[in-house]
C-alpha positions in Angstrom: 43.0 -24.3 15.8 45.9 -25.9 17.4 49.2 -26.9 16.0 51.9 -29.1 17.1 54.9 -26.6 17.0 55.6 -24.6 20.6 52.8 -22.3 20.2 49.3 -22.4 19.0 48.6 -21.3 15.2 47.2 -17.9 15.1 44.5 -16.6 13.1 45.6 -13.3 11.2 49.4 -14.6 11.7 49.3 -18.2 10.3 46.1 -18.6 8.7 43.1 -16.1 7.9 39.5 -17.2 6.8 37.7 -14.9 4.3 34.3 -15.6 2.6 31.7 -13.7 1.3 27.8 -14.3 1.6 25.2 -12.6 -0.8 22.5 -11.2 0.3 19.7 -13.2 0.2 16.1 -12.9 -0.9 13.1 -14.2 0.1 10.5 -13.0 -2.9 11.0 -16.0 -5.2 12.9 -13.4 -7.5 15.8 -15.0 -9.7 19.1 -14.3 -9.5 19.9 -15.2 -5.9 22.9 -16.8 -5.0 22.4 -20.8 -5.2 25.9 -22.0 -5.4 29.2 -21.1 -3.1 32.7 -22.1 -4.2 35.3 -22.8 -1.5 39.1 -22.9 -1.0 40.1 -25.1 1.7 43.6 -25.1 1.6 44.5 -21.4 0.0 46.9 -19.2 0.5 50.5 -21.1 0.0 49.3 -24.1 1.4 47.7 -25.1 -2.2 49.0 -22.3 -3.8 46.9 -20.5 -5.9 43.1 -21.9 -5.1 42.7 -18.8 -3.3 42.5 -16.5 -6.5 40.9 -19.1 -8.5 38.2 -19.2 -5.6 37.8 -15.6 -5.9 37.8 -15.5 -9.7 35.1 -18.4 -10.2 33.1 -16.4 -7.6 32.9 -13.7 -9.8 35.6 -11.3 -7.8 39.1 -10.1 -9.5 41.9 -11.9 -7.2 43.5 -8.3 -7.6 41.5 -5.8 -6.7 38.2 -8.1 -5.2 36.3 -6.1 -7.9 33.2 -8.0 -9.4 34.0 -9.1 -12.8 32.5 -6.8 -15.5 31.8 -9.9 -17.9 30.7 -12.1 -15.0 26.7 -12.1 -15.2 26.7 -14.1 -11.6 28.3 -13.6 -8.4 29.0 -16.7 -6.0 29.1 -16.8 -2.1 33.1 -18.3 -1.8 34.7 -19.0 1.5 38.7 -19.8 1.8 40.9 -20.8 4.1 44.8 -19.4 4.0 48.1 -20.0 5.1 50.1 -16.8 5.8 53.5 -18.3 7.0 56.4 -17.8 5.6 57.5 -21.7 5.9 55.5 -25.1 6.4 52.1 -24.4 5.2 51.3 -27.7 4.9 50.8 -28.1 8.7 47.7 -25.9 8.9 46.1 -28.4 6.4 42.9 -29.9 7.4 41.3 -32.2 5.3 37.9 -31.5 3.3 36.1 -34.6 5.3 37.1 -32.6 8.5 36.5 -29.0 8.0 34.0 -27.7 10.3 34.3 -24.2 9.9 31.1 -22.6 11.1 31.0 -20.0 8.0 31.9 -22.4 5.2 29.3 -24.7 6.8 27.0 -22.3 6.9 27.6 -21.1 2.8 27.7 -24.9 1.8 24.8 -26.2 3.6 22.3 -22.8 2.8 23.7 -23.4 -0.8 22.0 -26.1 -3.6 25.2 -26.3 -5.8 28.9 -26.3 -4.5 32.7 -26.3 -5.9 36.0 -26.2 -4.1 39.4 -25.6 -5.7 42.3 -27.7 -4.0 45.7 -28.6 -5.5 47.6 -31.6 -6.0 50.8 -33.2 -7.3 51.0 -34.9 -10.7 52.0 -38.1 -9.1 48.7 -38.2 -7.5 46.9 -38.0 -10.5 49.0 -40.6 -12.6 50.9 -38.0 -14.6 54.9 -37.4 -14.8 56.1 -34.7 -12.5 55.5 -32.0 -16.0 51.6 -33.4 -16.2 49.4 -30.3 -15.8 45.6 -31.4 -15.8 42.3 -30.8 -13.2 41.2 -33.9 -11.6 37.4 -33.4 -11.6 35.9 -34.9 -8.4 32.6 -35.0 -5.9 29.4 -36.6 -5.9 27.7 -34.0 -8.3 27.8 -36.0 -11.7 25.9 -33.9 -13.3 28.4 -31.0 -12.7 31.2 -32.9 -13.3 30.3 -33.6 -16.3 29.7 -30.2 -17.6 33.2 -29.4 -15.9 34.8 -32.0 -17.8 33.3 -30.7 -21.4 33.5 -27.6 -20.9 37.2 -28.0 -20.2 37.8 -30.5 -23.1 36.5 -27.6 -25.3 38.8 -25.5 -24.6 42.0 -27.7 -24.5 42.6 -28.7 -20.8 43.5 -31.5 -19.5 40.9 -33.1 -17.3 40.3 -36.2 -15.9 37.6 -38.0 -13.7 38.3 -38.1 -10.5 36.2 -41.7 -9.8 39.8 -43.3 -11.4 41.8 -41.7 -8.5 40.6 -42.8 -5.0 42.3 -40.2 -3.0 41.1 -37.4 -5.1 37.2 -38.4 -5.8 36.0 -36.5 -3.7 33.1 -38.6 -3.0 32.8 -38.5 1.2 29.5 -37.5 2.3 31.5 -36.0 4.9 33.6 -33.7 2.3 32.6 -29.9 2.5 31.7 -30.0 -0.8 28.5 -32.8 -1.1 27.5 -30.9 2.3 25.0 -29.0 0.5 21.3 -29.2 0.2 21.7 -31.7 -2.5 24.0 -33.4 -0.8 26.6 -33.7 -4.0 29.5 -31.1 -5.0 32.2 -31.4 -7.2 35.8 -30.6 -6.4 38.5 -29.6 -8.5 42.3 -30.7 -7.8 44.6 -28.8 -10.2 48.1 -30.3 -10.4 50.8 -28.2 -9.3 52.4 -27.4 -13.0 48.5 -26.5 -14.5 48.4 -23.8 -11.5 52.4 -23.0 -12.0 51.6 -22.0 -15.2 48.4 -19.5 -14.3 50.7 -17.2 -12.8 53.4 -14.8 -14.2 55.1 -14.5 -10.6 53.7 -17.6 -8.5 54.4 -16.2 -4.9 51.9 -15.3 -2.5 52.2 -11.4 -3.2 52.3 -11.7 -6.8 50.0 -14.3 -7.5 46.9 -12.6 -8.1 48.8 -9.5 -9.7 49.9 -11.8 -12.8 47.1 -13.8 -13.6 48.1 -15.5 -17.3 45.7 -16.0 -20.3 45.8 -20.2 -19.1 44.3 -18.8 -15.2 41.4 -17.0 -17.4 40.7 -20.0 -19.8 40.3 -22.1 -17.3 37.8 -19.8 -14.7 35.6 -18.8 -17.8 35.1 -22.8 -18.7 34.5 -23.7 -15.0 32.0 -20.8 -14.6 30.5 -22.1 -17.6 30.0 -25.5 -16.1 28.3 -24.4 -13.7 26.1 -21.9 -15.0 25.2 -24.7 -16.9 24.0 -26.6 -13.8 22.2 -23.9 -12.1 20.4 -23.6 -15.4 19.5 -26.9 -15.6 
């Protein structure tokens, strides 16, 4: 991955990939993983996707424990910024990733998620406006996203009123699994603000608040609604 400073960008120094992949089984036995949740932009690029990726996964952004309450565990794959300034350069968009690992997790997986962030601006809302912009070609997903987080008083809206944040490429990491249809998530920047006691890149998943909780319990709701069925 190249940049367009002096030097190229250097994995472990500027950016650093993590995922996880479950092991899989091939006696028809329920339970395996159907369903990966991704991070494109983590670290302090979008701040704080990373530990929501990780959360909605099943994994504790503090320790990478598995949640005790957490009945499923999801394959999750991020990608993270790491310098101290200008993030925003290592930002590739969704319709362009080709990571071969978060590839391989969305195409061997029949329901996908990713967790990006975006200004209020983008979503029609004054610079306070905290809501989720639900997104991707999944409309059965979205839709459980956007009850379940009705129910539980956050602000949501459908991302087919916002063009930039839809999320509707075929091309977009997300619908590039083997249904061909995700759903993305954009969370504004004061909704993920307000998730975190101390929202720097050390702290982050050390201060997760009650709001960070409310919202990964009603998203992992959603969609162990739509692996259900």
């Amino acid at each position: 991955m190249a940049g367009s400073g002096r030097r190229p960008f250097a994995e472990g120094v500027d950016y650093r990939r993590r995922f996880r992949r479950h092991r899989a089984r091939d006696d028809g036995a329920a339970g395996c993983p159907v369903t990966t949740v991704l991070a494109p932009h983590g670290g302090d690029i979008e701040v704080g996707t990373s530990e929501l990726c990780l959360a909605v996964a099943g994994y504790h952004p503090e320790t990478l424990a598995p949640i005790a309450e957490a009945s499923s565990r999801y394959d999750y794959w991020m990608f993270e910024g790491l310098r101290s300034t200008d993030n925003r350069l290592l930002h590739v968009t969704s319709t362009s990733c080709d990571d071969p690992q978060a590839e391989a997790l969305c195409g061997g997986a029949v329901y996908s998620l990713s967790l990006h962030g975006c200004k209020p601006g983008q979503a029609g809302l004054p610079d306070t406006g905290q809501a989720v912009v639900v997104g991707g070609l999944d409309a059965t997903l979205k839709a459980h996203l956007l009850q379940e987080y009705a129910a539980v008083g956050i602000p949501a809206l459908d991302g087919a009123a916002f063009a930039e944040l839809a999320g509707v490429s075929p091309r977009n990491i997300v619908n590039r699994n083997l249904s061909g249809a995700g759903a993305q998530l954009e969370l504004t920047t004061p909704l993920r603000n307000a998730m975190f006691g101390t929202n720097t890149r050390a702290r982050r998943k050390h201060t997760t608040l009650p709001l960070f909780w409310t919202f990964v319990a009603a998203t992992r709701a959603a969609v162990a609604r739509r692996v259900a069925g």
